[in-house]
KOLVEXMI-625295 format. One line per field, with one value per residue (C-alpha): x, z, y; residue number from 1. Coordinates in nm, 2 decimals. Example, Ala and Ser with C-alpha at 12.3 -4.5 7.8 and 13.67 -1.06 7.14 Angstrom:
% KOLVEXMI-625295
u	[1.23 1.37]
w	[0.78 0.71]
v	[-0.45 -0.11]
num	[1 2]
//
This chain:
% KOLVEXMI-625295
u	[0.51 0.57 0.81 0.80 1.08 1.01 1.16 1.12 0.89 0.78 0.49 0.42 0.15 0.02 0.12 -0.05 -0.43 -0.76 -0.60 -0.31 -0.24 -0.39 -0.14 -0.02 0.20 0.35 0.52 0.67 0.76 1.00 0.98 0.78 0.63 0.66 0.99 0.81 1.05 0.95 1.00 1.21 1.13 1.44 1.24 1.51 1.52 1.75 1.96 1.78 1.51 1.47 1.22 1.20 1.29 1.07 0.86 0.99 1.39 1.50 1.66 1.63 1.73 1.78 1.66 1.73 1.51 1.27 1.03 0.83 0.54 0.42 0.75 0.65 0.31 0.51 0.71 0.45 0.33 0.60 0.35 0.04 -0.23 -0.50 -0.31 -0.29 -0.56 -0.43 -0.15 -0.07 0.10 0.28 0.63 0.72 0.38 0.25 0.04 0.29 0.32 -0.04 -0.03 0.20 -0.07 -0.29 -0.20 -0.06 -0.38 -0.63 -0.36 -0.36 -0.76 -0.77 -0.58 -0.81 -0.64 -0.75 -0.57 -0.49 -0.35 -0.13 -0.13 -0.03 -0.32 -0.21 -0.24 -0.61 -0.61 -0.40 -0.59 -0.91 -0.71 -0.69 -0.98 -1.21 -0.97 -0.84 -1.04 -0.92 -0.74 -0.51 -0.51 -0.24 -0.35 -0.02 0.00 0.15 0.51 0.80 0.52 0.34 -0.03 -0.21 -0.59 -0.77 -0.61 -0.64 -1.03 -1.08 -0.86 -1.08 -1.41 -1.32 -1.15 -1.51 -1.62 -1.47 -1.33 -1.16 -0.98 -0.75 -0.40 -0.24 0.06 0.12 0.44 0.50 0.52 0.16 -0.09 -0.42 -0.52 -0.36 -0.53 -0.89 -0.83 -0.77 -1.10 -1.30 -1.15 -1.28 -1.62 -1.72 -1.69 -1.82 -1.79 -1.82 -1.48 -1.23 -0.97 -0.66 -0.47 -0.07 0.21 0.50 0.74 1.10 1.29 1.50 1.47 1.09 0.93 0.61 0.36 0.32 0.00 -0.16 -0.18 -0.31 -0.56 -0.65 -0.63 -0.84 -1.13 -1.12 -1.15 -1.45 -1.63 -1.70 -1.60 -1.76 -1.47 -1.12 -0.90 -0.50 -0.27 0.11 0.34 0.28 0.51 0.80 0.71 0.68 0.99 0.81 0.91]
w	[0.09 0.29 0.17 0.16 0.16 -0.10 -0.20 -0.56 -0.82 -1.16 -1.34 -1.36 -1.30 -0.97 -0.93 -0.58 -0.52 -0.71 -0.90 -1.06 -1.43 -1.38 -1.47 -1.18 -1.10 -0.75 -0.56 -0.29 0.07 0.34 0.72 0.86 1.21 1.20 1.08 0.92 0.88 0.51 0.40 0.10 0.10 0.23 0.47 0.51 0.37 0.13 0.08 -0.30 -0.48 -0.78 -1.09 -1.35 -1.74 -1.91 -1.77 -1.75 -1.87 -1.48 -1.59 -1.33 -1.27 -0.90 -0.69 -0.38 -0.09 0.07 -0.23 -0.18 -0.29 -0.59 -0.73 -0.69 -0.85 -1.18 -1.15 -1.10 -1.45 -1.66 -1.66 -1.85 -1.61 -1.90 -1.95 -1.55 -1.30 -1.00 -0.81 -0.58 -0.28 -0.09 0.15 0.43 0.55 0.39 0.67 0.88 0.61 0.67 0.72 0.39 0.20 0.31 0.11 -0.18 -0.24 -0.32 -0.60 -0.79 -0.77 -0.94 -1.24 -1.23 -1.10 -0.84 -0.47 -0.41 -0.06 0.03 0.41 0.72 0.83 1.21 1.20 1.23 1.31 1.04 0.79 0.87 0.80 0.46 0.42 0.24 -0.04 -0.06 -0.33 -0.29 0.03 -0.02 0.38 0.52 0.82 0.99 1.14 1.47 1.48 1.76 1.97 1.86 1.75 1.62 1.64 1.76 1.58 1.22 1.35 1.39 1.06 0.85 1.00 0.90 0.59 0.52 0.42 0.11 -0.13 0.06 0.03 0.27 0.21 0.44 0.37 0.44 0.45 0.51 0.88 0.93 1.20 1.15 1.51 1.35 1.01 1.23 1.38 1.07 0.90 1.20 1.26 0.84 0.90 1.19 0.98 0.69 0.52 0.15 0.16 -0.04 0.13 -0.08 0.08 -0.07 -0.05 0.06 -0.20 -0.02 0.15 0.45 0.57 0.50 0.28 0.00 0.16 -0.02 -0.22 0.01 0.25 0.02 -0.08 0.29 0.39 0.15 0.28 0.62 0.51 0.31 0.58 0.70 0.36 0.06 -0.17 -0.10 -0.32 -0.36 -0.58 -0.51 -0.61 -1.03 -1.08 -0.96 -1.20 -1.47 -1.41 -1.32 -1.04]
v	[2.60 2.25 2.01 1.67 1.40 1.15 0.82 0.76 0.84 0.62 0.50 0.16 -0.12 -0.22 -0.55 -0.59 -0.63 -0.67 -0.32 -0.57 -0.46 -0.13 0.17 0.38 0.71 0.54 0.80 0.62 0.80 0.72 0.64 0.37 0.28 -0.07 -0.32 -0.58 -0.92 -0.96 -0.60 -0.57 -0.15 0.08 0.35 0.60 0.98 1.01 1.34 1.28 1.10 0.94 1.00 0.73 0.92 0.69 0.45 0.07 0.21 0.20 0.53 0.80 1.13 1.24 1.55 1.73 1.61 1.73 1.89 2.15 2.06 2.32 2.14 1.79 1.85 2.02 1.67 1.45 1.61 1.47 1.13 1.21 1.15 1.10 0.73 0.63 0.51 0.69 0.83 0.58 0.71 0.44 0.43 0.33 0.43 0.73 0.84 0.97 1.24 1.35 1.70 1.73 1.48 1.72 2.00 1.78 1.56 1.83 1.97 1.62 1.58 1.92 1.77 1.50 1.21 0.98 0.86 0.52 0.49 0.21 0.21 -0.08 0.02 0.12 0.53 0.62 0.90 1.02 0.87 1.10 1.39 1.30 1.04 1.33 1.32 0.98 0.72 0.39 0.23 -0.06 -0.13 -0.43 -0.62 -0.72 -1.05 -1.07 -1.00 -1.01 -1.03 -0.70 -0.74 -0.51 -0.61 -0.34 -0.05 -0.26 -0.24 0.15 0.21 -0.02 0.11 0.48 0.34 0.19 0.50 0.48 0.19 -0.03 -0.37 -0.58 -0.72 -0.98 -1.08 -1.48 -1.71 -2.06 -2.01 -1.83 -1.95 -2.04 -1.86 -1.55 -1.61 -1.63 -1.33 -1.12 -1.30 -1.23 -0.86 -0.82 -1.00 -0.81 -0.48 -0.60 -0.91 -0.84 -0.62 -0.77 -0.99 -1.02 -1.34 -1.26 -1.50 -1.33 -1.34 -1.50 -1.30 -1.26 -1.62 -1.57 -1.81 -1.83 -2.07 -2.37 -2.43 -2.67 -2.43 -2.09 -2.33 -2.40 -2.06 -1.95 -2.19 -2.09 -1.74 -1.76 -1.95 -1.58 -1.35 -1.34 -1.21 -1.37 -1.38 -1.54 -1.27 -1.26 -0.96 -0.99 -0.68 -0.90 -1.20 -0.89 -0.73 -0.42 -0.17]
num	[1 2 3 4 5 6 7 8 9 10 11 12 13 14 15 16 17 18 19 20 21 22 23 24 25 26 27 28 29 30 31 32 33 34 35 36 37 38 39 40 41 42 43 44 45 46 47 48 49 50 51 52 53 54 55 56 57 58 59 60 61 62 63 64 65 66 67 68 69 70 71 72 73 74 75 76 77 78 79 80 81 82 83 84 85 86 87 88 89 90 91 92 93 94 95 96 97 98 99 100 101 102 103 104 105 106 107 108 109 110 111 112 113 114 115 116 117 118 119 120 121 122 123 124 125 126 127 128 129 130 131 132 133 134 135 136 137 138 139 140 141 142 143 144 145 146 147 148 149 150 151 152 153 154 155 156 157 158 159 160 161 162 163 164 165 166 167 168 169 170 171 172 173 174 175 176 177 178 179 180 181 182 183 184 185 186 187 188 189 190 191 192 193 194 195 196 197 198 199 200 201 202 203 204 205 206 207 208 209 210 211 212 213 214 215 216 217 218 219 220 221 222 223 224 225 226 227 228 229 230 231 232 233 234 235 236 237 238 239 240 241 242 243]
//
C-alpha cells in the first residue's frame, strides 16, 4: 500500500472562498513548488503529523509519517463525515502527491464524502490524474513574484479545472499592480467569465501588508468590467480563531 507524508489533520470551517462557514475535514500535505512571500504554511515533512482530538481544542495527538494509506482512511474516520461538506485536501500543494491522491480519493468517495482541492494552480498535468474524482477546485492565481509569472500554465490548469466546479483565489496586498491584476481578470474572462473570482486581502505578514479599502474597492471594479461574479472575502478562520 503507498504511503503518504502528511502535515496535519483537523476538522474545521473553511474560512477561505465562496465555501467560508462550511464544515471541512482539511488534511493538509507538505512540499510545495513555489515560495510564495506571504505564505504563513511550513511545507516540510515532518518525521510526524498531527491529528486534532476534538475539533477546535488545538489538542493533537502525533503519528509516524509517511501513512500508508488504508491507515489514513481508518484516521480520517474519527470525524463523522455525515456532519462535514468535504475533505479538503490542501498543503503545500497537494498535487505533487498525485499518484498517492490517486489511490486515496476513490477510498473517501466510497464513504460518501466529497473533494475539495486547494491547489496554486501551476501542475496541470497532475491535476488530470486526479480530476475524475475531484468535486470542487479552490484554484490560486499567483501574481508575479521575484520575477516568476506564471500566465500561461494558470490558463491550461483552469481550462481542465473547468470541467468541474471551479472558483479563483488571488491573493492581493497593498503593493499589487493593476497590470498584474488585468492580467489575472483577462486570463479568467478568456475561459469563462461567470467563474467565480474571489479577490482576498492578504492577511499581514512577512513585511507584506492587507491592501487598504480604497483599493479592494477599486480592484474589485476593474474586475467586473470583464467578470460577472467577484467577490472581496479575506481569511475569516483567522478573525474566528479557527485553524
Amino acid at each position: 500500500m503507498l504511503k503518504l507524508p502528511i502535515t496535519e489533520i483537523f476538522s474545521s470551517i473553511q474560512g477561505e472562498g465562496p465555501y467560508v462557514g462550511v464544515r471541512q475535514i482539511f488534511l493538509r500535505l507538505p512540499k510545495c513548488n513555489l515560495i510564495c512571500p506571504y505564505c504563513d504554511t511550513e511545507t516540510t515533512i515532518p518525521p510526524e503529523f498531527r491529528i486534532e482530538t476534538v475539533p477546535g481544542s488545538h489538542q493533537f495527538n502525533v503519528m509516524e509519517n509517511p501513512v500508508p494509506i488504508d491507515k489514513l482512511l481508518e484516521v480520517l474516520q474519527i470525524y463523522d463525515f455525515s456532519q462535514h461538506h468535504s475533505l479538503s485536501v490542501t498543503g503545500g500543494e497537494p498535487l505533487l502527491w498525485s499518484n498517492e491522491l490517486m489511490v486515496l480519493f476513490p477510498l473517501i468517495k466510497q464513504k460518501g464524502l466529497k473533494i475539495y482541492l486547494e491547489t496554486n494552480g501551476t501542475l496541470p498535468e497532475q491535476l488530470l490524474h486526479v480530476l475524475p474524482m475531484v468535486d470542487v477546485i479552490s484554484m490560486d492565481i499567483k501574481l508575479p513574484f521575484n520575477g516568476q509569472t506564471f500566465w500561461d500554465v494558470h490558463e491550461s490548469f483552469l481550462r481542465y479545472s473547468h470541467q468541474k466546479e471551479v472558483f479563483v483565489k488571488i491573493v492581493v496586498h497593498v503593493e499589487t499592480t493593476l497590470n498584474d491584476l488585468r492580467e489575472a481578470r483577462d486570463l479568467v474572462a478568456r475561459v469563462d467569465p461567470s467563474i467565480v473570482t474571489i479577490l482576498q486581502p492578504v492577511t499581514t505578514t512577512q513585511g507584506v501588508n492587507t491592501p487598504n479599502p480604497y483599493q479592494l474597492l477599486e480592484w474589485q471594479s476593474l474586475f467586473l468590467q470583464k467578470l460577472i461574479n467577484v467577490r472581496v472575502i479575506p481569511q475569516t478562520h483567522i478573525i474566528m480563531g479557527q485553524l
